[in-house]
C-alpha positions in Angstrom: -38.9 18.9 -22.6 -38.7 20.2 -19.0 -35.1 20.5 -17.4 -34.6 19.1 -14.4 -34.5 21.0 -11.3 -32.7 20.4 -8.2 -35.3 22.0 -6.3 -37.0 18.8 -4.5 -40.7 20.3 -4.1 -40.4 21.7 -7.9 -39.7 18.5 -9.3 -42.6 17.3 -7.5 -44.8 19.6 -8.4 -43.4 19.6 -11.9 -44.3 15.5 -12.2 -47.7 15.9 -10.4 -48.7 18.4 -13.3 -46.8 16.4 -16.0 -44.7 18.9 -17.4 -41.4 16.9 -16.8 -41.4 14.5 -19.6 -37.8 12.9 -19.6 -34.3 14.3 -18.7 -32.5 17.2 -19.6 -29.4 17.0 -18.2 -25.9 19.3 -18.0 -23.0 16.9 -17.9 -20.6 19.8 -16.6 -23.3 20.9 -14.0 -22.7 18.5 -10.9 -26.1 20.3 -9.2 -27.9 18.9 -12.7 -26.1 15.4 -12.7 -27.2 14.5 -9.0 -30.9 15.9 -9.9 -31.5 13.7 -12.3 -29.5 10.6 -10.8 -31.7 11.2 -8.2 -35.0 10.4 -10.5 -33.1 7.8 -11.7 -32.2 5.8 -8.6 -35.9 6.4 -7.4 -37.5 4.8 -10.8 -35.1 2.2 -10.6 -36.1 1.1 -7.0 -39.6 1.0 -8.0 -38.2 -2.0 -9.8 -37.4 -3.8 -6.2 -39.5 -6.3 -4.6 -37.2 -7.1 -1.9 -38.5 -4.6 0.6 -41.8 -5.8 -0.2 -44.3 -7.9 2.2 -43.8 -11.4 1.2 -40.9 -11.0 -1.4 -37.4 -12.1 -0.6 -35.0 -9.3 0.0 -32.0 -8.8 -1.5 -32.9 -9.9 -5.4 -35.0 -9.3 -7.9 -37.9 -11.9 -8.8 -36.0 -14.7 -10.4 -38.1 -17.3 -13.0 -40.2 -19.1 -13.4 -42.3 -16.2 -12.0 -39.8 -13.5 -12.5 -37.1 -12.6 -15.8 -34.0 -11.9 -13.1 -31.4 -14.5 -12.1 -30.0 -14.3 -8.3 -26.6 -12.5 -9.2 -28.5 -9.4 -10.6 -29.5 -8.7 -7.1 -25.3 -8.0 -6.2 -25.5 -5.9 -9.7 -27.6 -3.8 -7.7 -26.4 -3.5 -4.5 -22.9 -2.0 -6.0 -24.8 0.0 -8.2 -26.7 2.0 -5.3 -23.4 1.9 -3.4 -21.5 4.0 -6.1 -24.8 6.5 -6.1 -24.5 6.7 -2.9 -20.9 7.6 -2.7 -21.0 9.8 -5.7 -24.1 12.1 -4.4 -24.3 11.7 -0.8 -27.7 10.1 -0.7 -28.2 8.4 2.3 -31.9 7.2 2.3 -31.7 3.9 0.6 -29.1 2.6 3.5 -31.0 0.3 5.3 -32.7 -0.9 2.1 -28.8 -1.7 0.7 -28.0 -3.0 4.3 -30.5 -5.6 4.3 -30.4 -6.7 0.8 -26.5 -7.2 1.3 -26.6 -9.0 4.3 -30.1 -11.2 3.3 -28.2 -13.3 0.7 -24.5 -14.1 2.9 -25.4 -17.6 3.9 -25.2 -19.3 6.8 -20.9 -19.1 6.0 -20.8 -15.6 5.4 -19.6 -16.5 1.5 -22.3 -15.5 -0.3 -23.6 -19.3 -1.1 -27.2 -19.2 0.5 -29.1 -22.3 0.9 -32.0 -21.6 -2.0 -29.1 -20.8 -4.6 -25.8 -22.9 -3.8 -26.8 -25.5 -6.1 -27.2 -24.0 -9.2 -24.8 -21.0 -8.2 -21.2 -20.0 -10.1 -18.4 -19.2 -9.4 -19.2 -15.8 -11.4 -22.8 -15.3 -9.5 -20.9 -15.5 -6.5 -18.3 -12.8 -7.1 -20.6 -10.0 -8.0 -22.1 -10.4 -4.3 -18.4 -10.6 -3.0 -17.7 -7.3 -4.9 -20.8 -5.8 -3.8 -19.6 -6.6 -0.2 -16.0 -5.3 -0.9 -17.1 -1.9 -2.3 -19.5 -1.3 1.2 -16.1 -1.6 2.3 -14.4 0.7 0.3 -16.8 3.6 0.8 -17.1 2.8 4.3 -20.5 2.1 4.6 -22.1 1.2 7.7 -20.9 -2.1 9.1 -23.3 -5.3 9.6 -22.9 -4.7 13.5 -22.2 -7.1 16.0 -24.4 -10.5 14.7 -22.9 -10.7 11.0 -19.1 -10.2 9.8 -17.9 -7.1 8.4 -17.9 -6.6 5.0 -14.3 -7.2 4.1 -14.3 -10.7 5.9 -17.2 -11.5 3.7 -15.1 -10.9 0.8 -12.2 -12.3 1.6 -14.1 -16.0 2.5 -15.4 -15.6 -1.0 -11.3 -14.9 -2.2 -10.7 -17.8 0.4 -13.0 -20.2 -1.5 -12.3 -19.2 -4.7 -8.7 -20.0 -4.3 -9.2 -23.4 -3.6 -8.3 -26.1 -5.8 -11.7 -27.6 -5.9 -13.1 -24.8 -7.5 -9.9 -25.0 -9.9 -8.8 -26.9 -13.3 -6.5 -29.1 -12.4 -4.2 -30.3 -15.3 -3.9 -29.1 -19.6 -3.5 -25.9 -21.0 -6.1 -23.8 -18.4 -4.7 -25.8 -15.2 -5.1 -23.2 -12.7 -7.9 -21.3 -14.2 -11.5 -20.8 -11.9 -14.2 -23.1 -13.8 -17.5 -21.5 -14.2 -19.4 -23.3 -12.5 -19.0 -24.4 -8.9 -20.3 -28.5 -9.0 -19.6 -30.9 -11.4 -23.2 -31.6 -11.9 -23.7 -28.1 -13.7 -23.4 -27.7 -16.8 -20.8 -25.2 -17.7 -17.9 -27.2 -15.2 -15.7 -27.2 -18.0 -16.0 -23.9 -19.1 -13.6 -21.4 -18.0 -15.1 -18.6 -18.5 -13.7 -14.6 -18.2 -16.7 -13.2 -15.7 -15.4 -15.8 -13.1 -11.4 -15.1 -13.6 -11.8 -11.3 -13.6 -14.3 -11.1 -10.8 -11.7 -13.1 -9.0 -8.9 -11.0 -10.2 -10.9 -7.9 -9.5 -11.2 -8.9 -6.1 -7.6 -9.9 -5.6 -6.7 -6.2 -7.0 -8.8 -4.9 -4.8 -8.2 -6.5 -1.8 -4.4 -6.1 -2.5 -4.6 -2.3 -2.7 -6.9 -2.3 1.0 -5.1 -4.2 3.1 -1.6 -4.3 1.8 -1.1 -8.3 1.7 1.0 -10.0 -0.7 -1.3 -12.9 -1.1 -4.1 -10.8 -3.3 -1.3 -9.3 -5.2 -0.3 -12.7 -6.3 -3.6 -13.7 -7.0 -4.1 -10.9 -9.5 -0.6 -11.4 -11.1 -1.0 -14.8 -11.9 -4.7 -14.7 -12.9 -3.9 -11.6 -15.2 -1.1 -13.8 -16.6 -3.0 -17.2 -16.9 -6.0 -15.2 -18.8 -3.3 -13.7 -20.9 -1.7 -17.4 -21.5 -5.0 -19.1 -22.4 -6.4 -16.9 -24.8 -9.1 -14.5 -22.8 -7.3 -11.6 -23.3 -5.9 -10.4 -26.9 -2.3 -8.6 -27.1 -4.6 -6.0 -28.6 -6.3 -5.8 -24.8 -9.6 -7.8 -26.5 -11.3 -9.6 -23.4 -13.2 -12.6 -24.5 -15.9 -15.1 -23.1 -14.6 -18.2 -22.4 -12.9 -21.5 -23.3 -13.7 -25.1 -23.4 -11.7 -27.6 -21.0 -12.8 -30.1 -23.2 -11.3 -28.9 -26.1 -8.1 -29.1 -24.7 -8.8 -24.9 -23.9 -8.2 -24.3 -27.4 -11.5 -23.0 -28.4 -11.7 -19.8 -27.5 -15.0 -18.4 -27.6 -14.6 -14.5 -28.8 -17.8 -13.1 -28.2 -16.9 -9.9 -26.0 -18.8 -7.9 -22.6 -18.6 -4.9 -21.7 -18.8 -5.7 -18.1 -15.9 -8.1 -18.2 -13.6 -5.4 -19.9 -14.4 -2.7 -17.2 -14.0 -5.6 -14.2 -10.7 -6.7 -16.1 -9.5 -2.7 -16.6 -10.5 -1.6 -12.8 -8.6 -4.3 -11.2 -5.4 -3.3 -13.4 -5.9 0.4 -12.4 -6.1 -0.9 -8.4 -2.5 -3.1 -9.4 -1.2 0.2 -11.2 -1.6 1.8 -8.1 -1.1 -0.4 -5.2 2.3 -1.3 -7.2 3.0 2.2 -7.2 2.5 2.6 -11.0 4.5 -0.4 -11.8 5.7 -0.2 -15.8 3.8 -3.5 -16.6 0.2 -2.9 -14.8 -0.2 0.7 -16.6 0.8 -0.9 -20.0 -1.8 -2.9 -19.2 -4.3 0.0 -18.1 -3.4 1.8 -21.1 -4.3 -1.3 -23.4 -7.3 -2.0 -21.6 -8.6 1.5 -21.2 -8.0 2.2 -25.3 -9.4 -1.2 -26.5 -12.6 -0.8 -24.0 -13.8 2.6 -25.5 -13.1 1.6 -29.1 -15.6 -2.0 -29.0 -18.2 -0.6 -26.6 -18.1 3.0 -27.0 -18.1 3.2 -31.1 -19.6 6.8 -31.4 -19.0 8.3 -27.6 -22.1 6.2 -26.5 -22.1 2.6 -24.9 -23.2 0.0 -26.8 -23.2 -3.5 -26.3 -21.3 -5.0 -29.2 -21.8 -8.7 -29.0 -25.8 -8.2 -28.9 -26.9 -4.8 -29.6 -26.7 -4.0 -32.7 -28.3 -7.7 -33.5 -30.9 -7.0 -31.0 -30.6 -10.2 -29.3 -29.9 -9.0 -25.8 -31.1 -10.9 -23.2 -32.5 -9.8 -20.1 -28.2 -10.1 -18.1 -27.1 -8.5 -20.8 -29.0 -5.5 -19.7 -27.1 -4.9 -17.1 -24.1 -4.7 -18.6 -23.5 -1.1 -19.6 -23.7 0.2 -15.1 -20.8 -2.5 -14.9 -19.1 -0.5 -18.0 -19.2 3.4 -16.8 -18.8 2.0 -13.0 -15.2 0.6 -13.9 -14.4 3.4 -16.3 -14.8 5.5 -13.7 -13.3 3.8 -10.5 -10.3 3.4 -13.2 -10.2 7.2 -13.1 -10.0 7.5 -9.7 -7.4 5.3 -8.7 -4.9 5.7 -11.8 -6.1 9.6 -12.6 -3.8 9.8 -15.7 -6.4 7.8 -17.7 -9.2 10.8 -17.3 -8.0 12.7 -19.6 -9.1 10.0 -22.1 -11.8 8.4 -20.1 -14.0 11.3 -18.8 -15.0 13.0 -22.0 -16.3 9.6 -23.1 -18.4 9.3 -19.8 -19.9 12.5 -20.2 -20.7 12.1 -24.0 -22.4 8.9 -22.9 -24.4 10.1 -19.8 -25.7 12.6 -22.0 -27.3 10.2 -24.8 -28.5 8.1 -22.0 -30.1 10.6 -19.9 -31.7 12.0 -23.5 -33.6 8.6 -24.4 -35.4 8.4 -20.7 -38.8 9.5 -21.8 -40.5 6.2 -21.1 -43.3 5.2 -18.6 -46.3 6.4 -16.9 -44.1 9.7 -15.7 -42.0 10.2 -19.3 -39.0 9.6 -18.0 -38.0 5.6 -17.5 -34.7 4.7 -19.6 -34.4 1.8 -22.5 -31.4 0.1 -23.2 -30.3 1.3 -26.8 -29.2 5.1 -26.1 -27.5 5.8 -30.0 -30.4 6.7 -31.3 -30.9 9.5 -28.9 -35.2 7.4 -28.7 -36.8 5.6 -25.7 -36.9 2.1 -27.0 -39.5 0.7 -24.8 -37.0 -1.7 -22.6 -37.8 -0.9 -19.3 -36.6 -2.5 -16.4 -34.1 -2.1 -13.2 -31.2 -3.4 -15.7 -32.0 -0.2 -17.9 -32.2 2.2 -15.0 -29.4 1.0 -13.2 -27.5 1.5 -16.5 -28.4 5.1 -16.7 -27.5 6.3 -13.2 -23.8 4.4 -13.3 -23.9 6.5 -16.4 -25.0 10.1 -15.4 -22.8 9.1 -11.6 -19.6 8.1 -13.3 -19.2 12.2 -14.2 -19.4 13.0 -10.4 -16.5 12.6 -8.0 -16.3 10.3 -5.4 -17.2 11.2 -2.1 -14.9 8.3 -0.2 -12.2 6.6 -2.2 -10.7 3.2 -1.1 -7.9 4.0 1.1 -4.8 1.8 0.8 -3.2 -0.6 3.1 -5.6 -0.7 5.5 -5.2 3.0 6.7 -8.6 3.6 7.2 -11.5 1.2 6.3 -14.1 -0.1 9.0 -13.1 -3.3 9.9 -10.6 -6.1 11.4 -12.2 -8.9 9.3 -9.9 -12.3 10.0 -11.8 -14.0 6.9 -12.4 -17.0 8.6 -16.1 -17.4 8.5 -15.6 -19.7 5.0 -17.1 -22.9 4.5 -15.6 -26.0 3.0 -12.3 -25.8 1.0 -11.5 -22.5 1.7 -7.3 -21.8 1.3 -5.6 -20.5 4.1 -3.9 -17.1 3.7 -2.6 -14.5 6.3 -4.0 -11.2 6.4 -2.8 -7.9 7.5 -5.1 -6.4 10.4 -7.4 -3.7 8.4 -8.4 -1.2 10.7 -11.5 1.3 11.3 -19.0 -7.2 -9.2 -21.7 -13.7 -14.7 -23.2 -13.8 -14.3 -26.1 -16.0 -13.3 -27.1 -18.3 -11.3 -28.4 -21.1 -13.5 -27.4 -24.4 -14.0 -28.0 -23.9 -18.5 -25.6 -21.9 -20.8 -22.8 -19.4 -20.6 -23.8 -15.8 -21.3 -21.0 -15.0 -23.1 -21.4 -19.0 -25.0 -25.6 -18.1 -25.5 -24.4 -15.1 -27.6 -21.2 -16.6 -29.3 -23.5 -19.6 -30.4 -25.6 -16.7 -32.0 -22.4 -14.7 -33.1 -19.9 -17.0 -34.2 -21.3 -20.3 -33.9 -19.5 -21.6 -31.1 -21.2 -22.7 -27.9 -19.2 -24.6 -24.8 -21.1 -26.3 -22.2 
């Protein structure tokens, strides 16, 4: 197996000839990590329609004629964000731009005409956290025609606040229902992706512009998750509950990506609250119980499906959302690398060793224990592998707090419908799917523990 170069014209040269069959990577060698991220992110574009003449851009082809739901699109968008602010790589901008600002909607919200109806509450948030971290890294603004990025997510916190989107009496009164319109079925399931993405965001927006509102937000959604069942006192982060039950039934299937959305936004509270006693109880509960379900050996592995093999196509995404909020946790509460980072790097390296797939030898599968390619290719598998080999870099931009330094001014009051009114500070200069059928998390609990809420 050839090891990677991070000579540009050798690599070349090296794939023309086929003599580099997979990747060989050095976890400690930052020069090594970018090479092969940079393979990575290439393979995995090759997976993108969007940029294509006569596809839509922004998203991957969605059914009947394709296997990808709309929210996978805002999966990717983030994920090419944090590889572009952990290596520097700046040639996929306008590609990210225009995917990003293709699916806003007329309201800037992140509802577009072609998906609002079948749309959650969930679907919606990975776009809004795909918006908030161009934000964060200070990524080139939308320019004068479209809002800036942090006014797009915060009309998305806006309409998520609302009470229409809301339970509104019992046990889970308060909680964000899964889906957005009562039509749908899943409106009375509350289930984790759409509370943490909103608490994620609240966190997040707390810690970048300083306003008491988001901090309240994530309090009381932390809280609520904690009071209905969602999350364990052992730091556990289940699917979802049934309204109708009374929220009683607690589905217990468990996601990586909810875990790492649920951990990063307690590292952002830990810090905006100056490393308040309760929030880094909380990190320290979260970060523990996250690597012992989903990284069992030092390798990430999706324990509600994996091991099972019944995966579905979301699913595969899963593991990018994992090492991305591992390693954002890093970075904003840095106590926890000492725990975190030698995971990440024993997991980059088992990923990186199974890529010897394709045409070229070196497209990545899903399962990476077993140190083999299992023939799952897709943009899911590669996007997994490049959070994974990226969350060993450093960042180059980190959020800045309280407004001191991101691009914009956003007001957040391009909105549509019920939005809730909140004041902002002035800031200066990621489900899961969109379908109108079953719960992720309640497909895989009905095949895990027999329980299925819709």
């Amino acid at each position: 197996m050839a090891r990677i170069t991070s000579n540009p014209l050798a690599r070349v040269l090296l794939a023309a000839h086929g003599a580099l069959a997979g990747l060989t990577v050095d976890v400690e060698d930052a020069d090594s990590v970018r090479a092969a991220a940079a393979l990575v992110a290439e393979d995995l574009m090759t997976f993108y329609p969007g940029n294509k003449s006569g596809m839509i851009p922004g998203i991957f082809e969605s059914p009947p004629d394709g296997d990808y739901y709309w929210w996978t699109g805002g999966a990717l968008w983030s994920t090419m964000l944090n590889y572009r602010n952990h290596t520097g790589e700046t040639k996929y901008d306008e590609t990210i731009s225009q995917g990003l600002l293709w699916q806003i909607g007329p309201n800037a919200d992140y509802l577009p005409p072609n998906w609002t109806v079948t749309e959650g509450n969930d679907d919606q948030g990975i776009w809004a956290l795909s918006a908030l971290a161009a934000e964060e890294i200070r990524f080139q603004e939308p320019g004068q025609d479209n809002p800036s990025w942090l006014t797009i997510a915060k009309n998305v916190f806006d309409e998520q606040s609302s009470d229409a989107r809301r339970v509104d009496d019992g046990k889970c009164e308060g909680a964000l229902r899964w889906q957005i319109f009562p039509a749908n079925n899943g409106y009375n399931y509350v289930n984790s992706a759409s509370n943490i993405g909103y608490f994620n965001l609240a966190a997040r927006l707390a810690y970048l512009t300083g306003n008491k509102t988001y901090e309240d937000a994530a309090d009381d959604t932390f809280e609520l998750l904690e009071d209905i069942g969602l999350i364990s006192k052992k730091y556990d982060v289940y699917d979802g509950v049934d309204v109708s039950s009374g929220c009683k039934s607690v589905n217990k299937a468990q996601f990586s990506y909810t875990a790492a959305m649920l951990l990063q936004g307690a590292a952002y509270m830990y810090n905006h609250t100056g490393g308040d006693d309760d929030w880094k109880e909380r990190v320290d509960g979260l970060v523990s119980r996250t690597l012992e379900v989903f990284f069992p050996n030092g390798v990430a592995f999706e324990a509600a499906c994996e091991a099972n093999d019944v995966c579905n196509t979301d699913m595969y995404f899963f593991k990018a959302m994992l090492h991305r909020g591992l390693a954002s946790t890093m970075e904003v509460a840095p106590y926890t690398a000492a725990k975190i980072l030698p995971i990440l790097k024993s997991s980059a390296k088992s990923a990186a060793a199974q890529c010897t797939g394709g045409d070229n030898g070196r497209l990545c599968g899903f399962e990476w224990t077993t140190g083999k390619f299992d023939n799952k290719t897709g943009p899911a598998q590669q996007m997994g592998v490049l959070e994974a080999l990226v969350s060993v870099l450093p960042a180059q931009s980190a959020a800045v707090a309280n407004g001191s330094g991101s691009n914009s001014a956003g007001s957040g009051s391009g909105s549509s419908g019920n939005a809730q009114e909140i004041t902002s500070t002035n800031v200066l200069g990621s489900n899961a799917e969109a379908r109108a059928a079953v719960s992720l998390g309640a497909l895989v609990g009905s095949l895990l523990v027999g329980s299925l809420f819709i």
